[in-house]
PADREN-280082 format. One record per residue (C-alpha): residue number from 1; x, y, z. Coordinates in steps of 0.02 Angstrom, whole numbers, always signed. Layout:
N
@seq = NUM	east = X	north = Y	up = Z $
...
end
This chain:
365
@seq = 1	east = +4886	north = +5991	up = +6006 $
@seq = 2	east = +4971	north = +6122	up = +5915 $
@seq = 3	east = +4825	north = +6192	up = +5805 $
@seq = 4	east = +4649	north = +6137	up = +5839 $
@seq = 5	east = +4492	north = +6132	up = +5741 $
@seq = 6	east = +4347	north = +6088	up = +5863 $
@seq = 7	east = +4181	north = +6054	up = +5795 $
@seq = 8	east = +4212	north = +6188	up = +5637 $
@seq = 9	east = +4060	north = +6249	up = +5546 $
@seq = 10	east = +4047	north = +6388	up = +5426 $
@seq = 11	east = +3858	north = +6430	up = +5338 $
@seq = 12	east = +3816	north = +6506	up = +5204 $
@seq = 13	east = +3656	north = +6602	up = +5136 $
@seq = 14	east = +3611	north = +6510	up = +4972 $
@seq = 15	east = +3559	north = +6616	up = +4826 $
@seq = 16	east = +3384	north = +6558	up = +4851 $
@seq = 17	east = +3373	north = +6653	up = +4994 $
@seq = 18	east = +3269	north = +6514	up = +5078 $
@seq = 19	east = +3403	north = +6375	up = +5129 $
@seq = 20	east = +3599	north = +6368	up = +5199 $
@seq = 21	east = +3734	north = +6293	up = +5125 $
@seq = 22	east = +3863	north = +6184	up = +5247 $
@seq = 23	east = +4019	north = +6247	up = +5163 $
@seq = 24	east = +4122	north = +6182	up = +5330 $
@seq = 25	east = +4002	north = +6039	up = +5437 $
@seq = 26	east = +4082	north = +6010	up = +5622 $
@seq = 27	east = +4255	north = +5998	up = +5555 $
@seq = 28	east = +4383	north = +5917	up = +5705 $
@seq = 29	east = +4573	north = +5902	up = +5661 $
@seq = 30	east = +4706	north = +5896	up = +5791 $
@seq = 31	east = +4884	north = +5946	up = +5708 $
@seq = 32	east = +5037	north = +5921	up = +5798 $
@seq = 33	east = +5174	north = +6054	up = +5812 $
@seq = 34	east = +5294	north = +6032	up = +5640 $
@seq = 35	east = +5146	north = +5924	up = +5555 $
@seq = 36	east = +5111	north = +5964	up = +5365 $
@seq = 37	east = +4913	north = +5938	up = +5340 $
@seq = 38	east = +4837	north = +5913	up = +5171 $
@seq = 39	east = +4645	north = +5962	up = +5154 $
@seq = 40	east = +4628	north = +5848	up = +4995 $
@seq = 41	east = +4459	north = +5857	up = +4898 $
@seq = 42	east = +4361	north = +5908	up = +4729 $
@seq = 43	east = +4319	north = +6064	up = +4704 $
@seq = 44	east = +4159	north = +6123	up = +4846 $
@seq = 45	east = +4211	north = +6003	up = +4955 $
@seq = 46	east = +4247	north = +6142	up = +5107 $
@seq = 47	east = +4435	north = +6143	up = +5080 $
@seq = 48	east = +4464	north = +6305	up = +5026 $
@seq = 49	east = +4340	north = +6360	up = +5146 $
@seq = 50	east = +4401	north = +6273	up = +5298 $
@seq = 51	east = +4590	north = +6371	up = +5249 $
@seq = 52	east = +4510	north = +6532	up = +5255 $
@seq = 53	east = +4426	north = +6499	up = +5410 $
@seq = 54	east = +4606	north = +6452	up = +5504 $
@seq = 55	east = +4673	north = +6617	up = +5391 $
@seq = 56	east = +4552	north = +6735	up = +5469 $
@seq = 57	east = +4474	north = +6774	up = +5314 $
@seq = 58	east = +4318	north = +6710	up = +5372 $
@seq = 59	east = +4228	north = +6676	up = +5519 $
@seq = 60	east = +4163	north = +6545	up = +5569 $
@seq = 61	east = +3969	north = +6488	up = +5613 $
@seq = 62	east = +4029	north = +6386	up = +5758 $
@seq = 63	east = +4170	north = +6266	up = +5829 $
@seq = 64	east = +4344	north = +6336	up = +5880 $
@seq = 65	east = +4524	north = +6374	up = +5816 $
@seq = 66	east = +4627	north = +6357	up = +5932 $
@seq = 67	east = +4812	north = +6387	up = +5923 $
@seq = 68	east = +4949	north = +6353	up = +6045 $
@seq = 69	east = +4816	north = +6362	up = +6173 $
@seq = 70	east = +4734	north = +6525	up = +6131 $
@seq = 71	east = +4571	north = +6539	up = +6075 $
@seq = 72	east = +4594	north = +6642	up = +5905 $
@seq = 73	east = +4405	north = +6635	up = +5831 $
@seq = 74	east = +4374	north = +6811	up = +5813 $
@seq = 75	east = +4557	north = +6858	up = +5781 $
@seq = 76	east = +4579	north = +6964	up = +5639 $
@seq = 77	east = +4693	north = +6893	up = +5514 $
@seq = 78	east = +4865	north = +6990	up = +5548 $
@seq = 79	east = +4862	north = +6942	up = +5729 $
@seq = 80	east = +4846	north = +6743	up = +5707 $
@seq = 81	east = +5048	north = +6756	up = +5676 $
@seq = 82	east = +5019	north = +6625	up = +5525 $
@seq = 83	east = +5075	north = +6671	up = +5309 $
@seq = 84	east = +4994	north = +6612	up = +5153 $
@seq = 85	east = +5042	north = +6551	up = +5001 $
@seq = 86	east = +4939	north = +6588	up = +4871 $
@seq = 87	east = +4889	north = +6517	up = +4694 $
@seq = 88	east = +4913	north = +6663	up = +4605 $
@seq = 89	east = +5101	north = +6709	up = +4707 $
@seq = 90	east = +5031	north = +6872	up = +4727 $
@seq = 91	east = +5215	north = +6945	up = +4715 $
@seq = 92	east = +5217	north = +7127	up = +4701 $
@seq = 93	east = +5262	north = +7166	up = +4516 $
@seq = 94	east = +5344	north = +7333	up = +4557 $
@seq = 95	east = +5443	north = +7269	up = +4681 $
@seq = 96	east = +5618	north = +7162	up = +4655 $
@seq = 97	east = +5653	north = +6975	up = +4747 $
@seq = 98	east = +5727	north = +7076	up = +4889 $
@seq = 99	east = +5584	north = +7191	up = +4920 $
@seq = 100	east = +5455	north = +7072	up = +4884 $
@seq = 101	east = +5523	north = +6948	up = +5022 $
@seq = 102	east = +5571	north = +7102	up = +5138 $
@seq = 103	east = +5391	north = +7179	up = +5124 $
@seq = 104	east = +5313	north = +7081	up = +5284 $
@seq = 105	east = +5480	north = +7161	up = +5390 $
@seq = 106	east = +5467	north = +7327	up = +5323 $
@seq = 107	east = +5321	north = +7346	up = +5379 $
@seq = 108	east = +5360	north = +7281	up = +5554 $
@seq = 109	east = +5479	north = +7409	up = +5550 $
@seq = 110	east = +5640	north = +7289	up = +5579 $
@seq = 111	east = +5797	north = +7338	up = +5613 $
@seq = 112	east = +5880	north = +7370	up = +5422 $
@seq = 113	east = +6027	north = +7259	up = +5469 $
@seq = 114	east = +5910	north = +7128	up = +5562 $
@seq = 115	east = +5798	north = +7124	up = +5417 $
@seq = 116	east = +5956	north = +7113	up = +5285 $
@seq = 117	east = +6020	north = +6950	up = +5375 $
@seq = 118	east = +5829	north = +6870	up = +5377 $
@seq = 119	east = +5794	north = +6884	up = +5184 $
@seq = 120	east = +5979	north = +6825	up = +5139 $
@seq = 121	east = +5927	north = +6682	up = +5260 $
@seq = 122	east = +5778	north = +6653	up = +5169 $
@seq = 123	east = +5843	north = +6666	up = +4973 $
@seq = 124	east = +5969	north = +6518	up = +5013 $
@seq = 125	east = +5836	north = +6406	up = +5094 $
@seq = 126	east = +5719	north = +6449	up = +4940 $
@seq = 127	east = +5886	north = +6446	up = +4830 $
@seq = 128	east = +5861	north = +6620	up = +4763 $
@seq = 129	east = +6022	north = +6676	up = +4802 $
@seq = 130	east = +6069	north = +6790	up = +4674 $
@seq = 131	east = +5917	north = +6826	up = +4604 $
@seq = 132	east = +5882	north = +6981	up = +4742 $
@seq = 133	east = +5881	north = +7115	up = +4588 $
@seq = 134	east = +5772	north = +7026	up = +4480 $
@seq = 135	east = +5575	north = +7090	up = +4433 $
@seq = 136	east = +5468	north = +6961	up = +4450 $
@seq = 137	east = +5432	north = +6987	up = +4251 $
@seq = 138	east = +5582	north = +6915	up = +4234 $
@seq = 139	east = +5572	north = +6764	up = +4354 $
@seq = 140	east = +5516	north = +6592	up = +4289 $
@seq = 141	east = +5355	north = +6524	up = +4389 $
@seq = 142	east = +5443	north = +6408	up = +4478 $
@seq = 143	east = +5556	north = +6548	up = +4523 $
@seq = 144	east = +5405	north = +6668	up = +4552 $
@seq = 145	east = +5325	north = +6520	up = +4667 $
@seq = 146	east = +5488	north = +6518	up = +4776 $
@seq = 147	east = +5486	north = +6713	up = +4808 $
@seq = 148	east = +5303	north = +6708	up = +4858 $
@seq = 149	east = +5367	north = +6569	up = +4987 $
@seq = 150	east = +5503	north = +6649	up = +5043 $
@seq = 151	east = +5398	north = +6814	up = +5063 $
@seq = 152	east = +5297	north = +6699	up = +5180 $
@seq = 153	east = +5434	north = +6585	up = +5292 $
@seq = 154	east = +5517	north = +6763	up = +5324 $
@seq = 155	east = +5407	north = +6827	up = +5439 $
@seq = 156	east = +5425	north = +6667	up = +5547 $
@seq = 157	east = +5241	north = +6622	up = +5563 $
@seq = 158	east = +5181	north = +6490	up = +5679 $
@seq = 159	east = +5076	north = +6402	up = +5546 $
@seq = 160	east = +5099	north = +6413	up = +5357 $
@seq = 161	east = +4953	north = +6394	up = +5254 $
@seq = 162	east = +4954	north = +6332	up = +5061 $
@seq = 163	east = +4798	north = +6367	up = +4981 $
@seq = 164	east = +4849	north = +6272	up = +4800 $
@seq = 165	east = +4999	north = +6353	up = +4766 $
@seq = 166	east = +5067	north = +6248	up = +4621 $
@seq = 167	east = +4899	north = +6232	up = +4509 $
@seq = 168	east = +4970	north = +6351	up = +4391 $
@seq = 169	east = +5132	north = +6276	up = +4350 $
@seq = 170	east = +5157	north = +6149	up = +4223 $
@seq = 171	east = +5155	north = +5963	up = +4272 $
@seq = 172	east = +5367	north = +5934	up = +4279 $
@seq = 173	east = +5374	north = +6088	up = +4362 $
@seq = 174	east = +5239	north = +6049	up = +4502 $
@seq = 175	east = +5334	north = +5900	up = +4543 $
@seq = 176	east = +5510	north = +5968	up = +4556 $
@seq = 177	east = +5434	north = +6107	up = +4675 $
@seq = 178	east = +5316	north = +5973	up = +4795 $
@seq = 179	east = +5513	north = +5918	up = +4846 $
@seq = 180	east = +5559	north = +6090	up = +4887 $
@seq = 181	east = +5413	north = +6124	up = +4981 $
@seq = 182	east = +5422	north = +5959	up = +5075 $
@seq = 183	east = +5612	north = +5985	up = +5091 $
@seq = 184	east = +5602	north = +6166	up = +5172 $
@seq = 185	east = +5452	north = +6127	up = +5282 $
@seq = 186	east = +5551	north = +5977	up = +5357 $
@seq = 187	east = +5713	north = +6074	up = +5375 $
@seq = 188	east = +5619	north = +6211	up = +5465 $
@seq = 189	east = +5483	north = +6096	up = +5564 $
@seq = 190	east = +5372	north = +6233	up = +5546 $
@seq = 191	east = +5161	north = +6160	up = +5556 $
@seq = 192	east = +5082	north = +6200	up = +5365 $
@seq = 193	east = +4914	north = +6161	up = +5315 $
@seq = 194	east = +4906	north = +6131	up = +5122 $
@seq = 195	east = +4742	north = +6120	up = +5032 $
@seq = 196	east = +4748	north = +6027	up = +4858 $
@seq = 197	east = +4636	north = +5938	up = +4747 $
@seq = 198	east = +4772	north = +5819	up = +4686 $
@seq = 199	east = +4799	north = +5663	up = +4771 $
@seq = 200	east = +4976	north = +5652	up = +4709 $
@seq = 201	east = +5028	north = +5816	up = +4805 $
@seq = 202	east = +4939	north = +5743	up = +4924 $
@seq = 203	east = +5025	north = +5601	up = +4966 $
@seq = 204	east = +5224	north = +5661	up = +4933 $
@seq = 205	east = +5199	north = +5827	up = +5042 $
@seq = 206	east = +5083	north = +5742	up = +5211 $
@seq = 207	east = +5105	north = +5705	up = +5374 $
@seq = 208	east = +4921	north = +5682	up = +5370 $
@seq = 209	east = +4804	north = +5682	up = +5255 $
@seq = 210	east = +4607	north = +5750	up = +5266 $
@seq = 211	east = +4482	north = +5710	up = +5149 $
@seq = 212	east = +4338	north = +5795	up = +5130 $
@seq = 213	east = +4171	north = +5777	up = +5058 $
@seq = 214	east = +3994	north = +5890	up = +5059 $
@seq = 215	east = +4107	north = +6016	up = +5204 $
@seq = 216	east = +4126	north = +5858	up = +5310 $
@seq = 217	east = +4273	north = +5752	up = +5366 $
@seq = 218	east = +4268	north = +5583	up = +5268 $
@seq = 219	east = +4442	north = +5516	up = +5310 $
@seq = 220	east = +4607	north = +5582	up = +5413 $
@seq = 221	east = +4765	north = +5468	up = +5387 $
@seq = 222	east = +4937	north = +5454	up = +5351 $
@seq = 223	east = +4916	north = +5402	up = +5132 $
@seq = 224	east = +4959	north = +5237	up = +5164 $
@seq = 225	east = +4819	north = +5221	up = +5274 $
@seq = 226	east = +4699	north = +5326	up = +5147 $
@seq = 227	east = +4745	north = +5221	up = +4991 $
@seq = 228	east = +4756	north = +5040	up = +5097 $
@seq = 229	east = +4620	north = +5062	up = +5193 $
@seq = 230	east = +4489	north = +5217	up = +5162 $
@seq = 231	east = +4352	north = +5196	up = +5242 $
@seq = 232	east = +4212	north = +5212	up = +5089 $
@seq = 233	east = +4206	north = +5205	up = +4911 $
@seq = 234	east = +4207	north = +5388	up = +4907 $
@seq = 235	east = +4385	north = +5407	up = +4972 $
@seq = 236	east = +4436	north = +5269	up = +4886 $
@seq = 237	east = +4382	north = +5337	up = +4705 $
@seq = 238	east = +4465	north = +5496	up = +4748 $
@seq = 239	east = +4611	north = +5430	up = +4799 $
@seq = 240	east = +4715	north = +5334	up = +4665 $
@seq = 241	east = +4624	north = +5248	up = +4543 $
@seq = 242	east = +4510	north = +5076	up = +4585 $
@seq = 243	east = +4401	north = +4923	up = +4529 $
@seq = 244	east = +4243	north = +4905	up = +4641 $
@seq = 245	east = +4210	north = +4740	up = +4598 $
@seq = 246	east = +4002	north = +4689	up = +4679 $
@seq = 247	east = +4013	north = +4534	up = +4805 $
@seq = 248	east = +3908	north = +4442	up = +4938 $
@seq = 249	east = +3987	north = +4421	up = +5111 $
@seq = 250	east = +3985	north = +4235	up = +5142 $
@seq = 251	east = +4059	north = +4221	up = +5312 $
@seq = 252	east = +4205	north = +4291	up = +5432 $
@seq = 253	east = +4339	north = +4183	up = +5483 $
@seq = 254	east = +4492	north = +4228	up = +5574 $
@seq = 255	east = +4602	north = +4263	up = +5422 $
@seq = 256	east = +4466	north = +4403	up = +5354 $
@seq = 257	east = +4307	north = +4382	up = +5253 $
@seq = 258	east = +4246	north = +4264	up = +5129 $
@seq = 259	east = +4176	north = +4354	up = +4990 $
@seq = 260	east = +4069	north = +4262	up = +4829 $
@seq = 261	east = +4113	north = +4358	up = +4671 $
@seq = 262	east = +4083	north = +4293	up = +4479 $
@seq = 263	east = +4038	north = +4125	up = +4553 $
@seq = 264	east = +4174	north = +4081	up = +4616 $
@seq = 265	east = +4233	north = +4126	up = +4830 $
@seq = 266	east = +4385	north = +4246	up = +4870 $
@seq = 267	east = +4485	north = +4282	up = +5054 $
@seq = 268	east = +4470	north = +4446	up = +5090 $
@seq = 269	east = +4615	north = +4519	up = +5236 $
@seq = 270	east = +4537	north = +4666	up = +5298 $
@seq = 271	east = +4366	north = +4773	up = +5298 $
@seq = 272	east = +4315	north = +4947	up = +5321 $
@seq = 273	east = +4202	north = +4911	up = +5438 $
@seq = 274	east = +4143	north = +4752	up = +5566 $
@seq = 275	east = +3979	north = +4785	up = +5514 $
@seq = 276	east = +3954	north = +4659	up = +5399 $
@seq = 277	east = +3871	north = +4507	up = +5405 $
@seq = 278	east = +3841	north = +4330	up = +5299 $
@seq = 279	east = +3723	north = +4361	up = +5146 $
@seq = 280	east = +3737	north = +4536	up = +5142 $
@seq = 281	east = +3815	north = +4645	up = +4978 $
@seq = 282	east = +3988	north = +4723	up = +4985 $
@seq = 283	east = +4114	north = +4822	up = +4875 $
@seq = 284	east = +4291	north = +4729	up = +4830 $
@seq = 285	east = +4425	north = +4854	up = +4823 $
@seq = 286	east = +4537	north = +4801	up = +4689 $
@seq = 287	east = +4687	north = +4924	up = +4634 $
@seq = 288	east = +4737	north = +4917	up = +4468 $
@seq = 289	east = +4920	north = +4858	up = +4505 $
@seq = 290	east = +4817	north = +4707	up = +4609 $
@seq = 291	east = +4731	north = +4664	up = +4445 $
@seq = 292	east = +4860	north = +4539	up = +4355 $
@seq = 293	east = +4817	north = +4484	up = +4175 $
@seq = 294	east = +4879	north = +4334	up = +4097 $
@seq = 295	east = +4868	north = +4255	up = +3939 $
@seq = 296	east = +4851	north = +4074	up = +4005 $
@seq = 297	east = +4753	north = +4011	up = +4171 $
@seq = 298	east = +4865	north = +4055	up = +4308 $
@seq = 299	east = +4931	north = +3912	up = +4427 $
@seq = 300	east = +4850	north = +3903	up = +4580 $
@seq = 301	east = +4740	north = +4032	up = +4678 $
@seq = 302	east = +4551	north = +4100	up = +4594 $
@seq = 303	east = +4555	north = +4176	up = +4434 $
@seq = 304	east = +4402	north = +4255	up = +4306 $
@seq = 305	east = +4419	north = +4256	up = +4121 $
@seq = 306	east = +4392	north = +4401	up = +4025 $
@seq = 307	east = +4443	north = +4501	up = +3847 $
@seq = 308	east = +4557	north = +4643	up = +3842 $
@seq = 309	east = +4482	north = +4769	up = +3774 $
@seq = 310	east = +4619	north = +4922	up = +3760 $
@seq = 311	east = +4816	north = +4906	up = +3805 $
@seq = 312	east = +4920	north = +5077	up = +3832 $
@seq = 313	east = +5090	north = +5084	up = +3848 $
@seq = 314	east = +5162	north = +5212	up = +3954 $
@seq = 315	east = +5365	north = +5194	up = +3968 $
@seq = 316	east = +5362	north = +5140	up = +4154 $
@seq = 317	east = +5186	north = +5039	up = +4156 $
@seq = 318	east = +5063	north = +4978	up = +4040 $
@seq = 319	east = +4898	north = +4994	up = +4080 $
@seq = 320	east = +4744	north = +4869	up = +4031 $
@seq = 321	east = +4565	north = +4860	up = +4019 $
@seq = 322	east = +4503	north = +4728	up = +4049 $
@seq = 323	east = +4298	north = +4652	up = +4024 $
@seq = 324	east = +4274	north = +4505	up = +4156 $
@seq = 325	east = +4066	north = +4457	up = +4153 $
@seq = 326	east = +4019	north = +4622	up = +4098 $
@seq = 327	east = +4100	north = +4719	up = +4229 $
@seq = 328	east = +4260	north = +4834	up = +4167 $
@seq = 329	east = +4417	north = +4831	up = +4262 $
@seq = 330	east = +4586	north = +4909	up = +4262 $
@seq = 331	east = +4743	north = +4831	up = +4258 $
@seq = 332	east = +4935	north = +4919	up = +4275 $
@seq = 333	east = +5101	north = +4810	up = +4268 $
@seq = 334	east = +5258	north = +4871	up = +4296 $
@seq = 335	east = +5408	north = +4870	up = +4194 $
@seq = 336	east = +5322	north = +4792	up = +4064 $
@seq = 337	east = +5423	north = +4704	up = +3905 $
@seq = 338	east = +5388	north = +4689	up = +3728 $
@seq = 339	east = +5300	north = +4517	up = +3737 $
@seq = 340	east = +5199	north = +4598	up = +3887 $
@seq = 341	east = +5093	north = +4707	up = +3785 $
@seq = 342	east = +4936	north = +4591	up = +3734 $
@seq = 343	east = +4837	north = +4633	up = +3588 $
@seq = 344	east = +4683	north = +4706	up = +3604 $
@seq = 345	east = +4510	north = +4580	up = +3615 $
@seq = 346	east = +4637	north = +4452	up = +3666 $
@seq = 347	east = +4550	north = +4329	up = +3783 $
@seq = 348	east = +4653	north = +4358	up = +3947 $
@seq = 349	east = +4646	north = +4282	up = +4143 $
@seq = 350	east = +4629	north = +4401	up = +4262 $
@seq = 351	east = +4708	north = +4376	up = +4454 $
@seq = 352	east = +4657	north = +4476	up = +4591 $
@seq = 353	east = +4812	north = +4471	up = +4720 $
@seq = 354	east = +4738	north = +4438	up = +4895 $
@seq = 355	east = +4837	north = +4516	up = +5024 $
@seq = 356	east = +4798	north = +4693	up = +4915 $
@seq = 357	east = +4615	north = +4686	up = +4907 $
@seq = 358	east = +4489	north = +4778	up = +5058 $
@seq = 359	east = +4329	north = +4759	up = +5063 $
@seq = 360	east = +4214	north = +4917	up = +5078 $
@seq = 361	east = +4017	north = +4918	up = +5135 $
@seq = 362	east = +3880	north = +4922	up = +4979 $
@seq = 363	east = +3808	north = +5103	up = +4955 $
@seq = 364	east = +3916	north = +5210	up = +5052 $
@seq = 365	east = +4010	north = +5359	up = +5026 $
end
């Protein structure tokens, strides 16, 4: 592997004086040369933390970095050849688009012409071309976002690190610049680790995907894997939204489980675990766009009855909540017409869709 994380721990004093906090708990990721790795978590999870460590701006209690083969644990951080983006851009505000990107070269002391031909490199790939004169007062923050990545892909670092770079741009913004991030990290195939706390980012900009919990490791996947198949309720509450609807196991067959929920039995495909057993409690996994609601007993297949409770119409979806024997669940259709949007304490039939639902251990995660 490219970059390695073996067994990664980082330990803090707690203000107490008396105990240690886990910020980073035997953290192991193996990322591939040209991967893009998301750290995806809320806020204390060890993220952040786990970034620095890789960065150099921490050390670490125990485990290894290891990059390209080398050993670089007690590396200081301007010999790990590796740039950061920051949340805040940290652009120089005395300093033009030119200067700001060249900074990093200048101080390597390249060659004027050699350094002239790497930032004009640089401003096309981050389309900035034209822009070189500009103060950063006068740059947009998308445009200020793009200068403090350029400033970073110029010095040609082995490993790019993100540590939240678009929280502070507005929501249409965030999403036009998660491309260009994606785009320029695929056209260069350079390895970037990425640390976010929102799942969208998340799953647009990764290779793979680590979610973390209390400074440990809950999941790594690819996001299909993630939001098909997490592994506990944890992951999948933080990832996309979801129904955890209580069931008994009633027996394994060689299509899945059988699963007893609101009297009635369900097939279930696929299970976090092989753990289970016949009589025991269990989680359904039901995703909103796997919850159907009808106005009329569906044909075939199990269905629940239940009241609908709110209806929100959102252009490309409407969403619905839905009561079904006390327990609330959420509903989302797609493309939804004028005649689809059911008035509210309308008695509805709700449809679980089989081949979507997973079925997660009781009183995990």
């Amino acid at each position: 592997m490219y970059l390695r994380l073996n067994n990664l721990s980082k330990h803090f004093a707690a203000r107490d004086g008396g105990s240690v906090v886990r910020a980073v708990d035997q953290v192991s990721i193996d990322i591939a040369r040209g991967q893009f790795v998301t750290l995806l978590g809320p806020s204390g999870c060890g993220k952040t933390t786990t970034l620095r460590l890789i960065a150099g701006f921490e050390f670490p209690t125990g485990g290894e970095i290891i990059l390209d083969g080398v050993l670089i644990n007690e590396q200081p951080p301007n010999r790990r050849d590796m740039a950061m983006v920051f949340q805040s851009y940290a652009i120089f505000p005395h300093l033009n688009v030119f200067e700001n990107i060249a900074y990093g070269l200048r101080i390597k002391k390249l060659a004027e012409r050699d350094l002239r031909a790497k930032v004009g490199q640089v401003l096309e790939l981050t389309e900035l071309t034209g822009l070189e004169n500009r103060a950063p007062n006068q740059l947009s923050g998308g445009q200020q976002q793009r200068v403090a990545l350029a400033r970073a892909l110029v010095m040609e670092p082995k490993v790019l690190l993100f540590d939240e770079p678009l929280s502070n741009l507005d929501a249409k913004l965030r999403v036009q610049m998660r491309g260009e991030i994606r785009r320029i990290q695929q056209d260069l195939g350079i390895t970037s680790v990425y640390v976010t706390h929102d799942q969208d980012e998340a799953m647009v900009l990764s290779d793979l995907i680590v979610v973390m919990h209390q400074g440990k490791i809950q999941q790594a996947g690819s996001a299909v894997e993630i939001y098909r198949r997490p592994v506990n309720r944890f992951v999948a509450d933080f990832i996309g939204r979801a129904n955890f609807i209580p069931v008994e196991v009633v027996a394994r067959d060689g299509v899945g489980w059988r699963v007893r929920v609101h009297e009635s039995e369900l097939q279930v495909p696929a299970s976090a675990t092989d753990a289970l057993r016949p009589g025991m409690p269990a989680l359904l996994l039901a995703r909103p766009e796997s919850v159907h609601v009808h106005r009329t007993p569906p044909a075939g297949g199990t269905y629940f009855a239940g009241e609908l409770l709110r209806t929100a119409y959102l252009g490309s979806i409407a969403e619905y909540e839905v009561r079904v024997a006390g327990q609330l669940m959420a509903a989302v259709l797609n493309n939804p017409r004028d005649e689809d949007l059911l008035p509210v304490h309308a008695p509805v039939y709700v449809e679980l869709l089989r081949d979507n639902l997973f079925l997660l251990p009781a009183g995990e995660g």
